[in-house]
C-alpha positions as CSV (number, residue, x, y, z in Angstrom):
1,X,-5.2,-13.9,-144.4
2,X,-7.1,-13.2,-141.0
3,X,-11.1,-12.3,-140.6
4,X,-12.4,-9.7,-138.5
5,X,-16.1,-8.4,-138.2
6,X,-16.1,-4.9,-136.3
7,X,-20.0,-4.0,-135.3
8,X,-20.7,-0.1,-134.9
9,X,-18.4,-0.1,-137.8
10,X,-19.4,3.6,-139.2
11,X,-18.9,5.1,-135.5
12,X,-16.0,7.1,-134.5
13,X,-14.1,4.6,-131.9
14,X,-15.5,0.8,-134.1
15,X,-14.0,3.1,-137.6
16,X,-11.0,3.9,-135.9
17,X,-10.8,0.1,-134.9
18,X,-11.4,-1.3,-138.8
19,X,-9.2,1.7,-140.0
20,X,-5.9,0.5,-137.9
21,X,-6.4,-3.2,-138.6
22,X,-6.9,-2.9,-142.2
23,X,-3.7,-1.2,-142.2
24,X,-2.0,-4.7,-141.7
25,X,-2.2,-6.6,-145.1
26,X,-2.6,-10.4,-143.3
27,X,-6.1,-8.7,-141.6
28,X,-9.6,-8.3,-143.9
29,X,-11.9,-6.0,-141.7
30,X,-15.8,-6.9,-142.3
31,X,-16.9,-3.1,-141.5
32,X,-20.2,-3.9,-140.5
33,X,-23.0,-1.1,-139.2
34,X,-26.9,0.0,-139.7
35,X,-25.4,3.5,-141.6
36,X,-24.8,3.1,-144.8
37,X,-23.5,6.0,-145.2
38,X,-20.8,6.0,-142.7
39,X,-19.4,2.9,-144.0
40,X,-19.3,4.5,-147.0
41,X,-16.9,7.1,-145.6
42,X,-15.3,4.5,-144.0
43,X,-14.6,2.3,-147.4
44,X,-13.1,5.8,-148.8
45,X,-10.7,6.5,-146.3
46,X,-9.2,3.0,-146.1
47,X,-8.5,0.2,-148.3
48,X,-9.8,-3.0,-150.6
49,X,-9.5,-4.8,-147.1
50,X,-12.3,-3.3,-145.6
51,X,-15.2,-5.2,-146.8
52,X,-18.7,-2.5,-146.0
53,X,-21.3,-5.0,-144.3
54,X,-24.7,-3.4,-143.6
55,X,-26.0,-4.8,-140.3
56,X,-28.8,-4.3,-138.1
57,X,-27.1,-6.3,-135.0
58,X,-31.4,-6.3,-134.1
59,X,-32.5,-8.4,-136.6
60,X,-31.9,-12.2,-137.3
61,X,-32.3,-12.1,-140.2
62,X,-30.1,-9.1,-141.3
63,X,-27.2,-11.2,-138.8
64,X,-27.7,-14.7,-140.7
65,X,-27.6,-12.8,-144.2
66,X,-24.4,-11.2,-142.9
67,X,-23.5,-14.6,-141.5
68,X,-23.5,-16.3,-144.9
69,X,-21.8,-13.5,-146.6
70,X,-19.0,-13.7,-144.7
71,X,-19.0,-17.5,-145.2
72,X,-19.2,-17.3,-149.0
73,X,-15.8,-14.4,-148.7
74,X,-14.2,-15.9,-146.1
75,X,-15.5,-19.1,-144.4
76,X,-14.3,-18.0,-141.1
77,X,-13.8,-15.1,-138.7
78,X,-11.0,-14.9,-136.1
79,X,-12.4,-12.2,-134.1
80,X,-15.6,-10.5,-133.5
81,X,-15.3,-6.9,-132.2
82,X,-18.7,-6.7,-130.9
83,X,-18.6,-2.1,-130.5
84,X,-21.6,-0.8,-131.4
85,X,-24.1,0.7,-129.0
86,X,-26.2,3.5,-127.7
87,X,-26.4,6.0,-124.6
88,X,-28.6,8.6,-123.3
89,X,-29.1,10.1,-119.7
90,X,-32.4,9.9,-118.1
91,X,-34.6,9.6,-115.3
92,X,-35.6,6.4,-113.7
93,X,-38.9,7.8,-112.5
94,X,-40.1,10.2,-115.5
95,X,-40.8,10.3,-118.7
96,X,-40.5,7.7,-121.2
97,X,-38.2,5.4,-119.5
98,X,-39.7,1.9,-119.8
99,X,-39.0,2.2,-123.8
100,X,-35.5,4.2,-123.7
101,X,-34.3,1.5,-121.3
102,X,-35.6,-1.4,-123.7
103,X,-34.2,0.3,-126.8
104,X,-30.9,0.6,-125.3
105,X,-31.1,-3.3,-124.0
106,X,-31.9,-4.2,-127.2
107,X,-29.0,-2.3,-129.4
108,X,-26.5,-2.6,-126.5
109,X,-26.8,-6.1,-125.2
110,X,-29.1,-8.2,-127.1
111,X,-27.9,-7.1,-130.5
112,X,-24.3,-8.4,-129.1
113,X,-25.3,-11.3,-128.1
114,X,-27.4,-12.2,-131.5
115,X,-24.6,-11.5,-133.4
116,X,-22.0,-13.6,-131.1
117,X,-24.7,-16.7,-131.3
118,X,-25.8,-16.2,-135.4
119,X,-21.7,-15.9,-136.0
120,X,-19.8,-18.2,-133.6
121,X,-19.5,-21.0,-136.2
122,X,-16.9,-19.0,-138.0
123,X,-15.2,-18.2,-135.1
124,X,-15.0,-21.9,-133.8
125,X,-14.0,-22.7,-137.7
126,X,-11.2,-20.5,-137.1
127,X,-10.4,-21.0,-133.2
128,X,-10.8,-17.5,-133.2
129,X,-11.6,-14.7,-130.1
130,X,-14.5,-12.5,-129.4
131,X,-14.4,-9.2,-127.7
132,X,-17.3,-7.6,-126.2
133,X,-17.4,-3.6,-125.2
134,X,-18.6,-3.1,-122.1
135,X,-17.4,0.3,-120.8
136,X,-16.6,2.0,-117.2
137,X,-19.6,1.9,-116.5
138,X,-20.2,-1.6,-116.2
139,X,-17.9,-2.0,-113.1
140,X,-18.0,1.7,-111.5
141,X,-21.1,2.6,-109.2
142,X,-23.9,4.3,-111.8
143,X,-24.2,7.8,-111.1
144,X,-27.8,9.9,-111.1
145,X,-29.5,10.6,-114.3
146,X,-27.1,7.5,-116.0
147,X,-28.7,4.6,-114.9
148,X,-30.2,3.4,-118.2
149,X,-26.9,3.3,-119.8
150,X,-25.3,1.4,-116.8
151,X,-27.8,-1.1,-116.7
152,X,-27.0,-2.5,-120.2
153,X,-23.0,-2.4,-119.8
154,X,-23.5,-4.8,-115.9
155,X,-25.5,-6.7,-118.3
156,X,-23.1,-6.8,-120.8
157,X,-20.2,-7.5,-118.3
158,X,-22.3,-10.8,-116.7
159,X,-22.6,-11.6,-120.1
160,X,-19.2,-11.6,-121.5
161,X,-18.1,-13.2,-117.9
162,X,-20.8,-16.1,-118.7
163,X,-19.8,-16.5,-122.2
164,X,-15.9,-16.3,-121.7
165,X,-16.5,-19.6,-119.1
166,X,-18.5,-21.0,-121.6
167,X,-16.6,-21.1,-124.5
168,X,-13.3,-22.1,-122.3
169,X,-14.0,-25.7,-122.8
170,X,-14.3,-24.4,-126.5
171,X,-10.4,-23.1,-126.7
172,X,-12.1,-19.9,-127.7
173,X,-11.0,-16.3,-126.1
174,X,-13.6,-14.2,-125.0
175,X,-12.3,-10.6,-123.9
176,X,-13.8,-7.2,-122.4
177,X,-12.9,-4.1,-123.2
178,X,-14.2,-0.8,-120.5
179,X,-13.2,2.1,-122.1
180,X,-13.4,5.5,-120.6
181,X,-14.7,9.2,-122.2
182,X,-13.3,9.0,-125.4
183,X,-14.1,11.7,-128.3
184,X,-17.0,10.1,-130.1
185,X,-20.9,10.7,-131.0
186,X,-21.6,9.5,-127.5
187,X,-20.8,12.6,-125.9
188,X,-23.6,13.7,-128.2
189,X,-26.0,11.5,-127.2
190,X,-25.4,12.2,-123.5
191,X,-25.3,16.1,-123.6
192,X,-28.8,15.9,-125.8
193,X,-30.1,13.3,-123.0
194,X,-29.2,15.5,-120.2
195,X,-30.6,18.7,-121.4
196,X,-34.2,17.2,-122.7
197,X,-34.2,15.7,-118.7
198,X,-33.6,19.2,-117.7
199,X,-36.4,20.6,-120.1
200,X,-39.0,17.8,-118.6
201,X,-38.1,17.2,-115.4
202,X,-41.1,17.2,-112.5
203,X,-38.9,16.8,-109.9
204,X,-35.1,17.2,-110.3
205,X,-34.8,20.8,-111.6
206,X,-32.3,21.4,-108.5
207,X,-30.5,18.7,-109.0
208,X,-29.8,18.7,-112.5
209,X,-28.8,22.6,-112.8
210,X,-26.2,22.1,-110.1
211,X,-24.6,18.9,-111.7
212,X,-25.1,20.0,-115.3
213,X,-21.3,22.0,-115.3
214,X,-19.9,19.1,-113.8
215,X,-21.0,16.7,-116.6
216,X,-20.1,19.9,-119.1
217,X,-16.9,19.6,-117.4
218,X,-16.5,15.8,-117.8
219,X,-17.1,15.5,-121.1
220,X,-15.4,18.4,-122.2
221,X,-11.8,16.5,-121.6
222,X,-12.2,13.0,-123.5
223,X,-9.4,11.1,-124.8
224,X,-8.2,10.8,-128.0
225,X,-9.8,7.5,-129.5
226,X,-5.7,6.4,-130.5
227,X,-5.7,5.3,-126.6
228,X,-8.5,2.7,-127.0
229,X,-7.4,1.7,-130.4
230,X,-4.1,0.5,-128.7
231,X,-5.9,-1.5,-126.3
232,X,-8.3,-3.0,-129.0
233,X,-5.4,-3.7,-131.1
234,X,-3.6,-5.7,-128.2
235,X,-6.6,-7.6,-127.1
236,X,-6.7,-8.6,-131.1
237,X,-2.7,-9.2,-131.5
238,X,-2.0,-11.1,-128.2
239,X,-1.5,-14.7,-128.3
240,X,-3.0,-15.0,-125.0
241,X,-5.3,-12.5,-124.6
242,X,-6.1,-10.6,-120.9
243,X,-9.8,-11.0,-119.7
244,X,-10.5,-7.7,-119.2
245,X,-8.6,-4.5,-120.2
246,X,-9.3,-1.1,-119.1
247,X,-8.7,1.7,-120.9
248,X,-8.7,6.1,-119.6
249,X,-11.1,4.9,-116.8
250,X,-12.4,8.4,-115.3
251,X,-10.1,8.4,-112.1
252,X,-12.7,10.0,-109.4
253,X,-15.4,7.5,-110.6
254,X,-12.5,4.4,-109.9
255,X,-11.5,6.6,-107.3
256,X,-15.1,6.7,-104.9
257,X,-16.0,3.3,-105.9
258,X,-14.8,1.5,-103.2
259,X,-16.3,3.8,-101.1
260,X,-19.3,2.6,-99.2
261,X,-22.6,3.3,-100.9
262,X,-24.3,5.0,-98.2
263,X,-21.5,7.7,-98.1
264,X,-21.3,8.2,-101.7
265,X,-25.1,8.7,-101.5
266,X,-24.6,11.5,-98.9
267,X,-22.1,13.2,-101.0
268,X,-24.1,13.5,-104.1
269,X,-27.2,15.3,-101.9
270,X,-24.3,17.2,-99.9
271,X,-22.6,18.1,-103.4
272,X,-26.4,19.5,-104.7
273,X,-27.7,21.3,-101.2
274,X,-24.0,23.2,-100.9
275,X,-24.0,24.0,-104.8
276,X,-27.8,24.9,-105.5
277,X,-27.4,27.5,-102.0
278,X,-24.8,28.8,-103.5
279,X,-26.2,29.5,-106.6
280,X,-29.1,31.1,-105.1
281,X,-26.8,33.0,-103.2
282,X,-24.9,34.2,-105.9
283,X,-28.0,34.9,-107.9
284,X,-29.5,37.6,-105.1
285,X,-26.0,39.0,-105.1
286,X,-26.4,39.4,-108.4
């Protein structure tokens, strides 16, 4: 029998993760998450091998009490999928921004790497693999109004760069997974995020009223969480795992990334003079 811990377990992409593993009878999925309730769900729409673990990946000493629980059931883990995490959109210059950016830090960055430190013993016991979520946004160039929620995924891809050469001279994989817009709560958070900027803004009325229907439009098109189940599943299954694996990457943010910053800064204020005209024009029309 193999050992997995899934974090962000009661989420819709992490569930969809522990749901497809335990559907192989050599894996036991440690379904761990701060929601009860959603592991609950999660427990009733699977199987005996997935084990609910509450988890606040903020806390040492909710991660060492998991820690030993999986010790006492298992004694080892051989792999950590380290998925949970938070995102909002917001301003870098307004409102609250000091303690959104810390909260997020702290959930999407720190929590991973309290949980990776409290449980490698039971990965080293078992020679096992850990692989970190990052997301497109961790390699593509941040764009306005979702700065806070790139900042922790570059964090999280030094990390899991640092930590992958690290533990090389341990024999133990360490992989990164960068999804795309997939169909999950996130969207949620983002669209709530975006309209209470809009509500407060000081400055960025303009701006945010012309670029609101192209985020509408974005998220209104995510992928079907199978796709990044795939990839998770072949970062877990391969005997020699890939580094890094990308998965439905938004292809005009890949697209403009090599593109030198100065020009992509001129297209964003070119993209909002043209379209905020326009709808001024269209409004006297009106």
């Amino acid at each position: 029998m193999k050992y997995a811990l899934i974090t962000g377990a009661a989420g819709g992409l992490a569930g969809a993760c522990a749901e497809k593993l335990s559907t192989d009878e050599n894996w036991t999925v440690f379904a761990a998450d701060i929601a009860e309730a959603g592991l609950n769900d999660l427990r009733d729409r699977t199987n005996e091998r997935v084990i609910p673990l509450v988890l606040d990946i903020t806390s040492d000493e909710s991660c060492e009490a998991a820690a030993k629980k999986i010790e006492e059931t298992a004694g080892r883990l051989d792999v950590i999928v380290n998925a949970a995490g938070i995102h909002t959109m917001a301003s870098l210059v307004e409102g609250n921004i000091t303690s959104t950016v810390e909260k997020m830090l702290k959930i999407n960055v720190l929590g991973m790497v309290r949980v990776n430190r409290i449980m490698f013993p039971l990965v080293k016991a078992a020679q096992g693999r850990i692989i970190n979520f990052s997301s497109e946004c961790g390699w593509e160039k941040p764009q306005p109004f979702n700065a806070p929620y790139a900042i922790t995924k570059y964090a999280v891809e030094a990390y899991t760069i640092g930590l992958r050469r690290e533990l090389n001279f341990l024999d133990v994989d360490v992989v990164k997974i960068q999804p795309g817009s997939f169909r999950t709560g996130m969207h949620n958070q983002a669209t709530d995020g975006y309209q209470k900027i809009l509500e407060t803004t000081q400055y960025y009325i303009p701006v945010l009223t012309v670029l609101k229907p192209l985020m509408s439009t974005a998220l209104a098109h995510p992928h079907d969480k199978k796709y990044l189940v795939e990839t998770v599943m072949k970062a877990i299954y391969s005997p020699r795992p890939k580094t890094n694996y990308k998965s439905k990457n938004t292809w005009y943010l890949a697209a403009i990334d090599p593109v030198p910053d100065k020009v992509i800064d001129f297209g964003y204020r070119a993209l909002v003079n043209t379209g905020y005209k326009l709808m001024k024009k269209f409004g006297k029309d009106k």
